[in-house]
N, C-alpha and C positions, 0 to 999 in steps of 0.2 A: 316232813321235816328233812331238811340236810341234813347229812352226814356228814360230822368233822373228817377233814384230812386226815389220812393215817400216819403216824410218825415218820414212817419212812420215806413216805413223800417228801415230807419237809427236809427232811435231813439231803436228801438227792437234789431239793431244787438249792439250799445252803451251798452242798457241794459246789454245784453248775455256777451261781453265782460269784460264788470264792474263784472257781477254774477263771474263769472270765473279766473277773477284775484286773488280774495284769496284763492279760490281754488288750483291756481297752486303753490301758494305760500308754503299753509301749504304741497303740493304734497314734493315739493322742501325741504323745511325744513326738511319732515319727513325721505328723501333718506339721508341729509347730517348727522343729527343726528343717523339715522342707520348706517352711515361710521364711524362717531365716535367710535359707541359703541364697530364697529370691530376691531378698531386697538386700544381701551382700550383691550378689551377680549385678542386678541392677547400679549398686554404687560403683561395683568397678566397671562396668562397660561406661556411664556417666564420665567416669572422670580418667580413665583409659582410651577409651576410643577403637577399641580392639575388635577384629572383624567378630563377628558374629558368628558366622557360618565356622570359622578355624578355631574357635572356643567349643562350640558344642561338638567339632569333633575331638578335639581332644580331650575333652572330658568322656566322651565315648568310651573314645579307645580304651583306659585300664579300665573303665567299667565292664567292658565287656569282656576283658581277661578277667577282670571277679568272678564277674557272672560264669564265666565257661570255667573258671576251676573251680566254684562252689558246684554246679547243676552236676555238671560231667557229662553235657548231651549224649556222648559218644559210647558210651557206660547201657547197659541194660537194655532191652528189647530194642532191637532195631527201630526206628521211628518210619512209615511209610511215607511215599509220595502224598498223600491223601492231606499228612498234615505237613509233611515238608514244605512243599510249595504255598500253600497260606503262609506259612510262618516267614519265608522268603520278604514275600509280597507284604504283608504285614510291617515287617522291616524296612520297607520305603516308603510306608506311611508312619513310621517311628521317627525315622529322616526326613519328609517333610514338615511335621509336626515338631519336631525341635526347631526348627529352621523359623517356620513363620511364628512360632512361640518365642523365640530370643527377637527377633524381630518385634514383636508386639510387644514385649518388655522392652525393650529399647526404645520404642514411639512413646508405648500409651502407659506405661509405667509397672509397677509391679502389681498393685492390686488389681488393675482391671487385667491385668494377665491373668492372675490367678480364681478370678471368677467368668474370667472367657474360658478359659478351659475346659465347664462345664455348660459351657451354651450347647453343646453337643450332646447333653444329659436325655436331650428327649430321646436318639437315640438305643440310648437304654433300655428306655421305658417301652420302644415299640420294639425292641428286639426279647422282651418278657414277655409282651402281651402275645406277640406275632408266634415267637418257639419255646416258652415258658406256658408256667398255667396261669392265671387267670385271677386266682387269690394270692396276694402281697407280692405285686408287682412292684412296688415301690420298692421293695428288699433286693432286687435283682439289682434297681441301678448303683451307682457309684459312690460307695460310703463316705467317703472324704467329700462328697459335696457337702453334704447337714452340718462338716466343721466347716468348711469353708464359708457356707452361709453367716453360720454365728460369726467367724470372724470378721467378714464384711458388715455385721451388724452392731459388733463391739467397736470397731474401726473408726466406722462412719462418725462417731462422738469425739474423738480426737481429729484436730485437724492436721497434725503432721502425721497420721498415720496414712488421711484418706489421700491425699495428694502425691503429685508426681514425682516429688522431688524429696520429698522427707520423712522420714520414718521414727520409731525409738532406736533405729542399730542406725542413724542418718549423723554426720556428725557434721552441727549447724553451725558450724563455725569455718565453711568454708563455702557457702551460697545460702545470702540470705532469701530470707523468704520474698521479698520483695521482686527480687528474680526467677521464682516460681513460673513454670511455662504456662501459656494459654489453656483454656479452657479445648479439652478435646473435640473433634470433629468427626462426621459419621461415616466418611471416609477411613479416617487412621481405625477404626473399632473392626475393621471388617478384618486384617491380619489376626490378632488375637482370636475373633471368633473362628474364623478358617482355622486356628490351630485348635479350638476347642471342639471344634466338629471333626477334624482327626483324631484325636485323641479318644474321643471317643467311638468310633470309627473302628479304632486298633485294638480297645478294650470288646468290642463287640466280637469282633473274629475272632482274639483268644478265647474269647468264652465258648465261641462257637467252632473250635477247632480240638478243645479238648477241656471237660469237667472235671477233668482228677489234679487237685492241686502238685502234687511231684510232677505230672507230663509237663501242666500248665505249666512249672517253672521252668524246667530242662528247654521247653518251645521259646518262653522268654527268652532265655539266655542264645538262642539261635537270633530271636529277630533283633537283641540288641548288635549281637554280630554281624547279623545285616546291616541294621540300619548305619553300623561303623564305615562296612565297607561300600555304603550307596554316598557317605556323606565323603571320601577320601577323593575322590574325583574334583569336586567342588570346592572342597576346602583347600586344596592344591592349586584349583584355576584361583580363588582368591585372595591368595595369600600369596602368590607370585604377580600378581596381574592387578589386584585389587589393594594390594597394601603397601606401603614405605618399608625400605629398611628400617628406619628410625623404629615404626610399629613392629615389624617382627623382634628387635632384640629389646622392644621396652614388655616383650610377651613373657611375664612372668608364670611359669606354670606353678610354684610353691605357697602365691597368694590362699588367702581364706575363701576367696571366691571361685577358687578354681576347685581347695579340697570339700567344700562343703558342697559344690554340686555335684561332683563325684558321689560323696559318702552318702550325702541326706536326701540331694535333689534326682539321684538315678535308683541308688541300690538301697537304700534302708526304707525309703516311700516305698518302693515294688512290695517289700517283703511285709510291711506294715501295711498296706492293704491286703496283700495275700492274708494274712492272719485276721485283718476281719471280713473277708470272703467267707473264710473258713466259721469263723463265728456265726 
């Protein structure tokens, strides 16, 4: 015969349960308010026209003063060569992957942006099998794909969700649907996947650069600093060379699409995956 569970079992997995319930919460929040910010960014580069490449650096740049006055890289055991330069390097794969990610949302729209970003998942999964163990390999890869999935599966029932041009935050009163773009091409999909294969790419190396979630972050906030100052060169050639005066002073930095990529789309996603890493 089995043996009933001992009380205090119960009471400890109760505990763990309770611990972990807001946890999952702010998890959850923090994916649906980074949806948000997607299909704001997408309305206003839509009906803006604003470079690309001079938007994700400025949105960078104060994220990456957050980040460096939240972490404090410079604070606490010296960090070595060993993982300095990954974290470098790392950071111009943080800067191309924003780059053809605003790119791919600007083409092929926000949903297939935000489920190309995980075409690079397999990566995960063969850097668990390859330097992880062998049982619940699935857990290593990227948490926010499993919401992402539901959401392209909730989505796909509503037609102005799935589409390129319309959303619930879409306001239809200024492109009717009848003006909806063509059907995508297998050309345009290769940008967005190229970005989700970075992405995950970059999520590989910090894994592989350091396991202890405090280092993990302190590294973060280095390779956002990078990837600020790999994108300053570029963003400069194209915003002098590539764009109108007209576009640089219709460059509003105080829009909703500029603060929710900041808040939700760079720095509250990191830290809401950090916590169910940690989970």
């Amino acid at each position: 015969m089995m043996s009933p569970k001992s009380p205090s079992s119960d009471a400890r997995s109760v505990a763990s349960s309770s611990r972990q319930a807001p946890l999952q919460i702010i998890h959850v929040v923090g994916n649906f308010m980074r949806i948000w910010s997607v299909y704001s960014l997408y309305h206003y580069l839509a009906h803006h026209g604003d470079s690309v490449v001079a938007f994700i650096f400025s949105c960078l740049v104060p994220a990456s003063v957050i980040f460096l006055v939240l972490q404090k890289p410079w604070k606490g055991r010296p960090l070595p060569n060993s993982q300095v330069i990954p974290t470098v390097i790392n950071g111009g794969i943080m800067a191309s992957y924003f780059v053809l990610w605003g790119k791919g949302l600007q083409s092929c729209g926000p949903l297939i942006a935000l489920l190309a970003e995980y075409a690079g998942a397999v990566l995960g999964v063969l850097s668990a099998a390859l330097y992880g163990r062998k049982v619940h390999i699935w857990r290593k890869t990227d948490m926010p794909f499993c919401n992402y999935v539901v959401f392209a599966t909730d989505v796909s029932n509503f037609p102005g969700w799935a589409t390129r041009t319309n959303s619930p935050f879409y306001s239809f009163d200024k492109e009717s649907l009848g003006h909806a773009k063509p059907a995508l091409e297998l050309k345009e999909l290769v940008v967005p996947i190229s970005a989700g294969i970075l992405s995950a790419l970059r999520r590989v190396i910090a894994r592989r650069i350091s396991l202890k979630n405090q280092l993990k972050r302190r590294l973060h906030a280095m390779s956002v600093a990078s990837a600020t100052c790999f994108l300053f060169p570029l963003a400069m050639w194209d915003t002098i060379l590539g764009s109108t005066s007209d576009s640089i002073i219709k460059f509003q930095f105080p829009s909703w699409a500029y603060l929710s990529t900041i808040i939700f789309g760079i720095i509250f996603i990191f830290y809401a995956d950090n916590i169910a890493e940690e989970r």
